[in-house]
C-alpha positions in Angstrom: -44.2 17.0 -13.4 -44.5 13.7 -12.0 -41.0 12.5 -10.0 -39.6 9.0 -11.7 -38.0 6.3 -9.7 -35.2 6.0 -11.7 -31.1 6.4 -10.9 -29.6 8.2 -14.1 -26.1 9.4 -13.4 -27.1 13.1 -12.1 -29.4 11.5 -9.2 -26.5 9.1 -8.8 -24.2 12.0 -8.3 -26.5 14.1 -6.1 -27.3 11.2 -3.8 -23.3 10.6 -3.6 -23.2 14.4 -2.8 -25.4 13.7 0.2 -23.8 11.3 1.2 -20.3 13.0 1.4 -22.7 15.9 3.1 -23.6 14.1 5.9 -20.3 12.3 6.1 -19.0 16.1 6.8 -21.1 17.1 9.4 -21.7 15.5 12.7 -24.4 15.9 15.3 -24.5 16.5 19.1 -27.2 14.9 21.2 -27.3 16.5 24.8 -29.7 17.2 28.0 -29.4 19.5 30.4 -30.2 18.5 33.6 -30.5 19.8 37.1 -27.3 18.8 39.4 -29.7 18.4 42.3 -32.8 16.6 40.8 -31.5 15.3 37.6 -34.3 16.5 36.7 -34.3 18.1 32.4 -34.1 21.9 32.4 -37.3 23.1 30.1 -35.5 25.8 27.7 -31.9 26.2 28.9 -29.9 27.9 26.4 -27.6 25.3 25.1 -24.6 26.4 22.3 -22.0 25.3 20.2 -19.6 27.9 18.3 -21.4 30.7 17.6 -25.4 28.1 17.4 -27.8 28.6 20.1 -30.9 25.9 20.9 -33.5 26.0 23.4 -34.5 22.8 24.8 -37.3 20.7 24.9 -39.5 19.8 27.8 -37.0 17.3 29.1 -33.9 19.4 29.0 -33.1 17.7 25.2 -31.3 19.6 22.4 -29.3 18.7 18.9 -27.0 20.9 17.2 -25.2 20.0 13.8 -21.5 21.0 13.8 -18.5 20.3 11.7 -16.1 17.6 12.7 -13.2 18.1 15.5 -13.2 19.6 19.1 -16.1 21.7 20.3 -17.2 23.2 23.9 -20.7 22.8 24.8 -22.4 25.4 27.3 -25.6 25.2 28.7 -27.1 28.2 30.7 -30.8 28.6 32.0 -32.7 31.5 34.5 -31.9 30.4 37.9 -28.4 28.6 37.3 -25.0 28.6 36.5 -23.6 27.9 33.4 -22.4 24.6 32.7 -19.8 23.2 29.9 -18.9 20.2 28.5 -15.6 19.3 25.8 -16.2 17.4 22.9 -14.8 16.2 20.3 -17.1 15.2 16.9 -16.1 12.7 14.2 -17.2 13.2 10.5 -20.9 11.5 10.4 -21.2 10.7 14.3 -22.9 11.5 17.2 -22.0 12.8 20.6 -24.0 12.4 23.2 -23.1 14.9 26.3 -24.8 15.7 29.4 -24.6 18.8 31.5 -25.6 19.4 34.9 -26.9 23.3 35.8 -26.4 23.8 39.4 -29.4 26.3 41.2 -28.3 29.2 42.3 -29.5 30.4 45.7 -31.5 33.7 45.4 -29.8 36.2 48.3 -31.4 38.5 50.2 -31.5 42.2 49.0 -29.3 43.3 51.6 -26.7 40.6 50.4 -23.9 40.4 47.8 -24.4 38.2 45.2 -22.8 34.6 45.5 -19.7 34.3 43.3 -21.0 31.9 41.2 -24.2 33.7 40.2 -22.1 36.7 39.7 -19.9 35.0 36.9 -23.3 33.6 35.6 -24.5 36.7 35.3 -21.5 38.2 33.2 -21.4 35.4 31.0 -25.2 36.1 30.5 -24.1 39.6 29.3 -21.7 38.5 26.4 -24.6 37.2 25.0 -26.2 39.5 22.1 -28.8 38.2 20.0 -29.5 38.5 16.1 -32.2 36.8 14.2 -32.9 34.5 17.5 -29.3 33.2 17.9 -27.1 33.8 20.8 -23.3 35.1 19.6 -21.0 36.1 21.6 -19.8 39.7 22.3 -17.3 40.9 19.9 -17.7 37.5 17.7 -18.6 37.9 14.1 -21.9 36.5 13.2 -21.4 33.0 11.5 -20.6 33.0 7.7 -22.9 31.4 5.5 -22.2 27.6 5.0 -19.4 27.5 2.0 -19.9 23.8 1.5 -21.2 22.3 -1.6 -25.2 21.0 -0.9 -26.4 18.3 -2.8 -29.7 19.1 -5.0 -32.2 18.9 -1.6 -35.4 17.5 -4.0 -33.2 14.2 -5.4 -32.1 13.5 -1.8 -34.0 12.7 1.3 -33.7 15.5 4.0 -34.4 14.5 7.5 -36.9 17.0 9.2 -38.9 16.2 12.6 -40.3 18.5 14.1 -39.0 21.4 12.1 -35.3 19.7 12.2 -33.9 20.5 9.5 -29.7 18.3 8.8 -28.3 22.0 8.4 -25.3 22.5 6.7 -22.0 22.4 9.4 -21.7 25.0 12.2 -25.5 25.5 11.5 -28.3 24.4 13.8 -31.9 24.4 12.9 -33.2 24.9 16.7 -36.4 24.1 18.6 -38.5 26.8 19.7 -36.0 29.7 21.6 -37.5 32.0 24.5 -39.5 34.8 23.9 -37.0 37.2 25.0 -34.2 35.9 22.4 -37.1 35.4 19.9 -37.9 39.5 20.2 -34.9 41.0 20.8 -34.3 42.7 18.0 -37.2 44.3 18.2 -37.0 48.2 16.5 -35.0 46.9 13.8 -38.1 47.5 11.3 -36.6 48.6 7.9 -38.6 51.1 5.4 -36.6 52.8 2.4 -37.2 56.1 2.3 -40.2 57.9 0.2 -39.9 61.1 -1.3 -43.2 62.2 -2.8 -43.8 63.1 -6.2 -43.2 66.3 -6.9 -44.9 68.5 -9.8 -44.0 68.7 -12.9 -44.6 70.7 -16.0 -46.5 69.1 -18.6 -45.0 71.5 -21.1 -41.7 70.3 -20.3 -42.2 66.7 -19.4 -45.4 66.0 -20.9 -45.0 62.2 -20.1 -45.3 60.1 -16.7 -44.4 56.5 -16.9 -44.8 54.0 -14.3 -45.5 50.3 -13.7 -48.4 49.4 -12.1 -48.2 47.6 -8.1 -51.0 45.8 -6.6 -49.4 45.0 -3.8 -51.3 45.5 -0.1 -48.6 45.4 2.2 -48.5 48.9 3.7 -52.2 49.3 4.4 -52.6 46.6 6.4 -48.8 47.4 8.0 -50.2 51.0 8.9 -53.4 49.2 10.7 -50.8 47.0 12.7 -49.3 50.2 13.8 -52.8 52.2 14.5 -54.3 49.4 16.6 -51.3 49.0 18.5 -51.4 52.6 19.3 -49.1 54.1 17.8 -48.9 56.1 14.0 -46.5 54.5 11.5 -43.5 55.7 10.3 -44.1 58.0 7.1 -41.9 55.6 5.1 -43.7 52.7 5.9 -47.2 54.5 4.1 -47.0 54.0 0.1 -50.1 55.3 -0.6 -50.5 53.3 -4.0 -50.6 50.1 -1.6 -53.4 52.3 0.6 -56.0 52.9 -2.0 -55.5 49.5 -3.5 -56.2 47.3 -0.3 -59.7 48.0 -1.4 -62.0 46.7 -4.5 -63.8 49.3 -6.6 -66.9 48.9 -8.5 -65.2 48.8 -12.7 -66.7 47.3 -15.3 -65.5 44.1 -15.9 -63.3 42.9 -18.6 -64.8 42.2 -22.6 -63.1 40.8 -25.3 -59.6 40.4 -26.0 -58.1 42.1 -23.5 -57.7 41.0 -20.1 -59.0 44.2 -18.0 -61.0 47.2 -18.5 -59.6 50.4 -18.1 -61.8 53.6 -16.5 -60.9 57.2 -15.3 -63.1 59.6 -14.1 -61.8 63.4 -12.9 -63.4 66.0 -10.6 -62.1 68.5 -7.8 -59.4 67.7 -5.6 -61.1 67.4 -2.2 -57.2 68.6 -0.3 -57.4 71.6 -2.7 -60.7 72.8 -4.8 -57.7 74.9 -6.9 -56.5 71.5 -8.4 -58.8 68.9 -10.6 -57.8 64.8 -9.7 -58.0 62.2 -12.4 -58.4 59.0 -11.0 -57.3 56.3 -13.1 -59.3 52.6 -12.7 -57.9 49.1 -14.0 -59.8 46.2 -13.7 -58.9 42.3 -13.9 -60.9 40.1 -15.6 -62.7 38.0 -12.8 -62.5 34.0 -13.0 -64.2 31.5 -11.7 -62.0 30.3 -8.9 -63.2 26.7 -9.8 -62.7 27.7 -13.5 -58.6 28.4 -12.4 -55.7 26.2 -13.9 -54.4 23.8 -11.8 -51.5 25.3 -9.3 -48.1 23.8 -8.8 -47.1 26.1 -5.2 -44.0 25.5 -3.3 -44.7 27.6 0.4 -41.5 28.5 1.2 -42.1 29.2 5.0 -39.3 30.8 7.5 -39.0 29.3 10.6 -35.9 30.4 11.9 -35.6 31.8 15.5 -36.9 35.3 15.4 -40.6 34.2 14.0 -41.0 32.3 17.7 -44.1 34.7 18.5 -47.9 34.6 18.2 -47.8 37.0 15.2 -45.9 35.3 13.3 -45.2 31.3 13.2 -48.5 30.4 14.6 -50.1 33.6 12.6 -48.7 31.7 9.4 -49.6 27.9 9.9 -53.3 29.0 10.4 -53.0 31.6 7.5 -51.7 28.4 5.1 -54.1 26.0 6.5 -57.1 28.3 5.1 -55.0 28.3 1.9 -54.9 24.4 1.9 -58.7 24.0 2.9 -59.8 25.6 -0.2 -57.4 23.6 -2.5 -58.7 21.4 -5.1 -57.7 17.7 -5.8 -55.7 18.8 -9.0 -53.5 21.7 -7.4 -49.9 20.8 -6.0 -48.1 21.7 -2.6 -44.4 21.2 -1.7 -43.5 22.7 1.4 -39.5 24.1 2.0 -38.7 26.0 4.8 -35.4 27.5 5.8 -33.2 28.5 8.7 -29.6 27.8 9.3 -30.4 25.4 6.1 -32.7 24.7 3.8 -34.5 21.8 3.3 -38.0 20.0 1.7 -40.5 19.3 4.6 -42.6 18.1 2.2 -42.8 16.9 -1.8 -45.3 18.3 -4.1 -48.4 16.7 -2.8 -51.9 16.6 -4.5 -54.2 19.2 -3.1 -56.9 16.2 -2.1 -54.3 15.0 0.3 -55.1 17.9 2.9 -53.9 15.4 5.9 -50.1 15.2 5.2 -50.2 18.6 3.8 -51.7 20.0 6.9 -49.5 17.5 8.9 -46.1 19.1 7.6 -47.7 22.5 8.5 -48.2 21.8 12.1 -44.9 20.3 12.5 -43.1 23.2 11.9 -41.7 25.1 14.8 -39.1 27.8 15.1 -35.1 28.4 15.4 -31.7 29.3 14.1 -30.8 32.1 12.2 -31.7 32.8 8.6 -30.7 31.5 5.2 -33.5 32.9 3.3 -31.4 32.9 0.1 -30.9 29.2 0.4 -34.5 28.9 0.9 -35.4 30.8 -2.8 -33.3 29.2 -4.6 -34.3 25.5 -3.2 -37.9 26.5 -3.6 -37.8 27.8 -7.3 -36.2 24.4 -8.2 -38.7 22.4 -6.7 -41.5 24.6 -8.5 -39.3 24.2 -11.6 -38.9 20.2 -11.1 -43.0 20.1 -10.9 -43.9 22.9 -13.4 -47.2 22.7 -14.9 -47.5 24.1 -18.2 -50.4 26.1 -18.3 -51.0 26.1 -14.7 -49.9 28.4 -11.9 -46.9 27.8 -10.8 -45.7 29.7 -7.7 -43.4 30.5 -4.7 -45.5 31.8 -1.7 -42.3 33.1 0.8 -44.4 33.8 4.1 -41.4 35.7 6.2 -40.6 38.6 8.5 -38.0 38.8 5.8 -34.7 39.8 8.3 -32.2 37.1 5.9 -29.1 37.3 7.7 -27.1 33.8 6.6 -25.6 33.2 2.7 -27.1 35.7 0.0 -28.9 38.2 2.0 -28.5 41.6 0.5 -31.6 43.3 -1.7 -29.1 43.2 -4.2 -28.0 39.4 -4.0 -31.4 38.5 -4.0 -32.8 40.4 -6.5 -30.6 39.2 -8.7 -31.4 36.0 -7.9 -34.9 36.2 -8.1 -34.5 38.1 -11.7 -32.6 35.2 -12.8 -35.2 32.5 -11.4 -38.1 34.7 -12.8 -37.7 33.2 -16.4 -38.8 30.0 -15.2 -42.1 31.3 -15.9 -42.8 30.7 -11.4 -44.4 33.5 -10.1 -43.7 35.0 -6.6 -46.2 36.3 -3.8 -44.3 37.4 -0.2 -46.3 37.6 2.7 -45.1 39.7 5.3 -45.6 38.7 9.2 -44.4 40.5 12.7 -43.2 42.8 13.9 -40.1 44.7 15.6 -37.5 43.1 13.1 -40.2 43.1 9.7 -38.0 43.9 6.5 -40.5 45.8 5.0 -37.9 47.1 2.0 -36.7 44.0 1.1 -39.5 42.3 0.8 -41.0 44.7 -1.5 -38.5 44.8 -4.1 -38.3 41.2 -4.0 -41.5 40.8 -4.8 -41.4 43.3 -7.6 -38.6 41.8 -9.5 -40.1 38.3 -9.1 -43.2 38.5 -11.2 -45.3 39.0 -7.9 -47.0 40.9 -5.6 -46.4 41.3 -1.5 -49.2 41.6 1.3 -48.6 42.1 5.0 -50.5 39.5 7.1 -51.7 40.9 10.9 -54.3 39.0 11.3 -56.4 35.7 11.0 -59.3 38.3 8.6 -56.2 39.5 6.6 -55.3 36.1 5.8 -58.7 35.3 5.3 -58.7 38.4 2.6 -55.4 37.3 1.0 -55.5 33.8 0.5 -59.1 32.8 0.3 -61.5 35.9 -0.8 -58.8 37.5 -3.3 -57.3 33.9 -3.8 -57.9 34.0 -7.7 -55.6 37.5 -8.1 -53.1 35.9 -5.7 -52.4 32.9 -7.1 -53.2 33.8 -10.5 -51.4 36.4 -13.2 -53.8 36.7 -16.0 -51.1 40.1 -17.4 -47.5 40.7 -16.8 -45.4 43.8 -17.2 -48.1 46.1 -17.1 -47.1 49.7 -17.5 -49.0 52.9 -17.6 -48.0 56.4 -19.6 -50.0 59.3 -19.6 -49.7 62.2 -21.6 -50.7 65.6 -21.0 -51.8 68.3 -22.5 -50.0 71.9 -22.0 -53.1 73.6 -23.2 -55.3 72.1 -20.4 -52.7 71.4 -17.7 -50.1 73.3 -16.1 -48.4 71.0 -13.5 -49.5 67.6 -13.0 -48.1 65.0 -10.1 -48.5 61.2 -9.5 -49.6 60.1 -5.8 -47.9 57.2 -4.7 -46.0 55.0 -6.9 -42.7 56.5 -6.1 -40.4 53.5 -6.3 -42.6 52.1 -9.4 -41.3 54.9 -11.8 -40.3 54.2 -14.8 -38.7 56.6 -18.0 -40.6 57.9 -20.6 -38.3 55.1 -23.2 -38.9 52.1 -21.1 -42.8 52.5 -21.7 -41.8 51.1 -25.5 -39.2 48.6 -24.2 -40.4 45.0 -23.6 -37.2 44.0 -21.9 -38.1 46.3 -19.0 -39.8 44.4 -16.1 -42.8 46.0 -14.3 -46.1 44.6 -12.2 -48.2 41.8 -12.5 -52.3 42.2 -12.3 -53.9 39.2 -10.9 -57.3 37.5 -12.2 -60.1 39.8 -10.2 -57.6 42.4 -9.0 -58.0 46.2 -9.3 -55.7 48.6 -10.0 -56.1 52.7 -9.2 -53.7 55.5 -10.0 -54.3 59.1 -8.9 -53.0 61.9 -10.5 -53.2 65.9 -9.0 -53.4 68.7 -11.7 -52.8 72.0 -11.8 -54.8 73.5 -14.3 -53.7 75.1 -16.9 -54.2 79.4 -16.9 -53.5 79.1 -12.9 -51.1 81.2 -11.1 -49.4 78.8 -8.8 -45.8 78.4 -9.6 -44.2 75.4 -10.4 -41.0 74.8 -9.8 -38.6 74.6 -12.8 -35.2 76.2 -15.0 -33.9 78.7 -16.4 -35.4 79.5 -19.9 -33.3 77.6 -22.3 -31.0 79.4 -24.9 -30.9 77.4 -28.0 -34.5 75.8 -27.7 -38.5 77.0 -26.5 -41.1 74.8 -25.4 -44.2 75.9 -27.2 -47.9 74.5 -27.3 -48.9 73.4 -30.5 -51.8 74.5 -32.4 -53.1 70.7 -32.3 -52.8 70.7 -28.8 -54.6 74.2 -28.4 -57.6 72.3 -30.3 -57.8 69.5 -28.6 -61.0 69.1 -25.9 -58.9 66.1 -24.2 -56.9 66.8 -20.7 -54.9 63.7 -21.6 -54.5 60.5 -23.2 -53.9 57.3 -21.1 -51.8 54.1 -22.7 -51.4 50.9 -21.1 -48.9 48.3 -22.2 -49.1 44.6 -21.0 -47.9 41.0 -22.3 -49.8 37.9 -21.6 -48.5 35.8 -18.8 -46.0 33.5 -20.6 -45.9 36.0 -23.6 -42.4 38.3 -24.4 -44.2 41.2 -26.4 -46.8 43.7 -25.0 -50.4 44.9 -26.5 -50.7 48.4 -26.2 -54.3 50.1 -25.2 -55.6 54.0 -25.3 -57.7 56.2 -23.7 -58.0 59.7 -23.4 -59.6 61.6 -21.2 -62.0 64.6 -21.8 -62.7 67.2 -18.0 -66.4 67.6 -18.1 -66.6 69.4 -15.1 -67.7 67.0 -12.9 -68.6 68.3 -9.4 -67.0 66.2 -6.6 -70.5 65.7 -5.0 -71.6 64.0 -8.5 -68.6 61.7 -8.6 -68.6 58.1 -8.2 -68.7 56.2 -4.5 -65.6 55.0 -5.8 -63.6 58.1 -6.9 -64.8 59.3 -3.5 -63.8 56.6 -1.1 -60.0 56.3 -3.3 -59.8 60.3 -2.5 -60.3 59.8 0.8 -58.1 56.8 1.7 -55.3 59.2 -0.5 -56.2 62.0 2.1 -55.7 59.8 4.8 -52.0 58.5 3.1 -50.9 62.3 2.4 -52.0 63.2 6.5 -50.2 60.1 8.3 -47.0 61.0 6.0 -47.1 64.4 6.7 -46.9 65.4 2.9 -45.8 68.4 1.6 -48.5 68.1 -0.9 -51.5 67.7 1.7 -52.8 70.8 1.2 -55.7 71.6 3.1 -56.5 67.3 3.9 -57.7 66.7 7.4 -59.3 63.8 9.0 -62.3 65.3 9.5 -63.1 65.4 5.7 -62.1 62.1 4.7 -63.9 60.9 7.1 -67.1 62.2 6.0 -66.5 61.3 2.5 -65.6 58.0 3.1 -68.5 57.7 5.3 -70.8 58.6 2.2 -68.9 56.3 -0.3 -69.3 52.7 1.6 -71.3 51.6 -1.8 -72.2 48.1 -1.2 -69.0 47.1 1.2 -69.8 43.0 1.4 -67.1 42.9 3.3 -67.2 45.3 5.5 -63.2 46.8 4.8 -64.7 50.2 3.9 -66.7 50.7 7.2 -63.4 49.6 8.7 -61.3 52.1 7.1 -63.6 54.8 8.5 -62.7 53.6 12.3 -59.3 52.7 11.4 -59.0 56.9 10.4 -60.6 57.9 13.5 -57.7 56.2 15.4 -55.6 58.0 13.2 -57.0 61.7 14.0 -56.9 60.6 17.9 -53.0 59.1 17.7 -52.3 62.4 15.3 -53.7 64.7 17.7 -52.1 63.4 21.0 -48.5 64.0 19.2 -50.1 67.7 18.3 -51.7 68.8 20.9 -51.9 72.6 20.2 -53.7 71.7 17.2 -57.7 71.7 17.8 -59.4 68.4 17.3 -63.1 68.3 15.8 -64.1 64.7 15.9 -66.0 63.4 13.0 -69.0 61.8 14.2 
């Protein structure tokens, strides 16, 4: 939607808003300079309150504060504090200065100098969260109560990554690297219990809603080339197998994917059969897309100050932006103590400012990430395109600490926002402080899907190869329900998808939200049996008194193992389409099974191992390895061959944490 000159009473009222805004906060201007030289101090620590800066080059910072008194304190390696009293009027500026005196470094066999002594237990009161400095014992600052005015009907002033922040809120310039990573080992992961097995006599249905989400694979690689093996909670194993593309047919006629399965031995336990369950996208023609309306909601607030993450993310966007065409839209908000527009939805053809805008950004403050969603779900709102793609792409570590910042705050936020018809895509940067929970159930409740970027190739993979299924939803609220047989299977489990189940009733119930699949994307479910006739126990209750479960004669003559049903709505459509399929064991050896079935077995090998599963049976690394190894099939990109050096890491990491356990590399 086009943005009219005009000054109707609303606009009226918001620019009045901002005004009174402004006239509320005030703004200090100050250098920090050495006593001796006068010379600026290159990233002193300068605060107000409970709001940390660094400087710039020459000793310059700004801070926003609310109006009255305030104490200024500077403080930078190699000198003693320094502070300053002022006092701030409603909509001025205060210029202060503060002069850092050196401190003389003493011999070892000295005492410290008084002065350096009472620097250094000043320096200790200091505790950092999210890249601002607060002080010991202080509560962190509460989010801005104020009333904002509506940020895309007013001008917000933004150099440099500036942003006018709401009072006792300071968007910073870049902080040091130390305050920028020290929260590291504050990496959050919910917990994953795996599917257990059930009876298909007793509960013959499984219900859950499809995820194509990426995140954890390329999360575990961050953690495997870094040296180390990732926590169990941090592998989803769903997200594992479907990092990679698989060879299904493509989608014909009305609906929008095709739907395979295939079943054979399980290669962890030749006891048990595993039905592997494909879903393909219907491929588009990227140049054949609908124009898209995207707002990049970017985080710059202090902790993303690091290689992997700021500077990771403007050259991740930038291949974005390169392969945008002349009818596609991009607004820019970013967030930190505030929230504010860098830049208004801009034609794709004008790559210069958009790109411009990009490189500006630079990072500091804490982190009003729920300020930032809601700010850039009105912008996508104010410039929807009907029939288009419209779309919030939140790049974060996703650590929110400042206004709504709870999962469930913001989930219900981003429920609420959902109807707009705006999709949402999170990408996931960093490390030490990466919120990898949050930002998956953010992205599920928001019509989207979540990928982890490590990398200049992953972003590469994301946003221009498998740009068509990022940026564009061709089914929502796709759910899956299979039904067993009792008279072909005993026990049957689900691998992966633990936090994606759904009950048997919400299958049938259009209301219920559940995943996205993209244009081109590919979707894989795995599912163990336990054949029926076997001896293995499963675990279960008491007989019941007033009732028996009983296989039907129907059921008895029946050649099918199953029967697969697949709901889904059209992308701006409120009732599903339901598809079946069943599925008849021919007996399949695993040696005469697809490259596909084979390589998805052995990525889910290599998920069960690095979580330790109680399900893993007899996996090992050696044995994936080898399959995979003879399922590349044609691997234009090269990700398969990848995965097979990525899992020799693996068995090397796994085996210098066991070492009484024998290792036989795979060659």
């Amino acid at each position: 939607m086009t943005t009219r000159f005009l000054l109707p009473a609303a606009l009226l009222a918001s620019v009045g808003a901002a005004v009174a805004y402004a006239q509320a906060t005030g703004t200090i201007n100050g250098v920090a300079r050495d006593a001796a030289t006068g010379k600026g101090i290159d990233r002193a620590r300068c605060s107000v309150d409970r709001t940390i800066a660094s400087t710039s080059a020459d000793g310059r910072f700004s801070i926003n504060v609310a109006p009255g008194p305030h104490t200024v304190a500077c403080e930078a390696n190699g000198y003693a504090r320094a502070t300053r009293k002022v006092t701030v009027i409603g909509g001025g500026t205060v210029n202060v200065e503060l002069k850092l005196k050196a401190i003389a470094v003493p011999a070892a066999d000295e005492p410290a100098p008084a002065e350096a002594e009472e620097s250094r237990k000043e320096s200790k009161k200091v505790r950092t969260r999210k890249g601002d400095a607060i002080g010991a014992g202080a509560a962190p600052p509460p989010a801005p109560r104020a009333a904002r005015p509506v940020m895309t009907k007013a001008k917000i002033a933004i150099a440099a990554g500036n942003i006018a922040a709401a009072p006792a809120t300071a968007m910073a310039r870049p902080v040091d690297a130390d305050v920028a990573t020290a929260a590291a080992d504050r990496e959050a992961y919910d917990k994953i219990t795996d599917n257990p097995f059930m009876s298909a006599l007793k509960d013959p249905l499984s219900t859950f809603s499809i995820d194509v989400d990426t995140a954890a694979f390329a999360n575990v690689r961050r953690f495997l080339n870094s040296g180390s093996l990732p926590p169990k909670d941090a592998v989803r194993i769903e997200e594992l197998i479907n990092y990679f593309s698989y060879d299904y047919p493509d989608a014909k006629g009305e609906h929008p994917f095709s739907v395979s399965t295939e079943i054979s031995t399980a290669p962890w336990n030749p006891e048990h059969r595993l039905v592997h369950i494909g879903i393909q996208g219907r491929k588009v023609d990227i140049s054949a897309l609908p124009p898209s309306n995207l707002v990049f909601l970017l985080d710059v607030s202090g902790s993303m100050n690091s290689p992997d993450k700021l500077p990771l993310l403007k050259q991740a966007f930038t291949l974005l932006v390169n392969n945008l065409r002349a009818n596609d839209r991009v607004a820019i908000v970013v967030y930190a103590g505030a929230a504010g527009l860098v830049l208004p939805s801009t034609a794709g053809k004008d790559r210069g400012a958009i790109l411009g805008a990009l490189e500006g950004l630079s990072a500091g403050g804490s982190t009003a990430g729920g300020a930032g969603i809601k700010l850039a779900y009105q912008v996508a709102r104010d410039n929807f395109i009907k029939g288009g793609n419209n779309r919030v792409i939140l790049a974060t570590d996703g650590d929110f600490n400042v206004g709504a910042s709870s999962d469930g705050e913001l989930e219900r936020m981003i429920e609420q926002e959902r109807k707009s018809g705006v999709f949402l895509t999170i990408l996931g940067f960093g490390r030490g402080n990466y919120q990898d929970a949050k930002m998956e159930k953010l992205s599920n409740v928001g019509n989207g899907n979540a990928a982890y970027i490590d990398s200049i190739l992953e972003a590469q993979k994301v946003l221009v190869t498998e740009m068509g299924g990022t940026l564009l939803t061709i089914a929502k609220d796709v759910k899956i329900q299979v039904e067993f047989n009792p008279a072909k299977v005993k026990g049957y489990r689900l691998i992966g998808y633990e936090n994606r189940m759904l009950a048997a009733q919400d299958f049938n119930d259009d209301k219920k939200d559940a995943g996205e699949l993209g244009a081109g994307h590919s979707v894989t479910a795995l599912y163990e049996i336990i054949p029926a006739g076997s001896a293995e126990a499963l675990p279960g209750v008491d007989e019941l008194k007033y009732q028996k479960n009983e296989i039907s004669d129907a059921a008895k003559a029946s050649p099918e193992l199953m029967t697969v049903k697949l709901r889904y709505k059209q992308p701006d459509g409120d009732v599903s389409t339901l598809l079946e399929a069943p599925l008849v064991d021919q007996g399949v050896a695993l040696d005469k099974t697809t490259d596909d079935f084979r390589f998805s077995t052995a990525v889910a090998e290599f998920g069960l191992l690095l979580r330790d599963s109680p399900y893993k049976g007899g996996a090992s690394f050696d044995g994936l390895i080898a399959r995979a190894k003879a399922a590349m099939g044609e691997d234009k990109q090269g990700y398969r061959f990848d995965f097979v050096g990525l899992a020799k890491k693996a068995q090397l990491l796994h085996q210098a944490q066991n070492p009484k356990q024998p290792l036989k590399m795979a060659q």
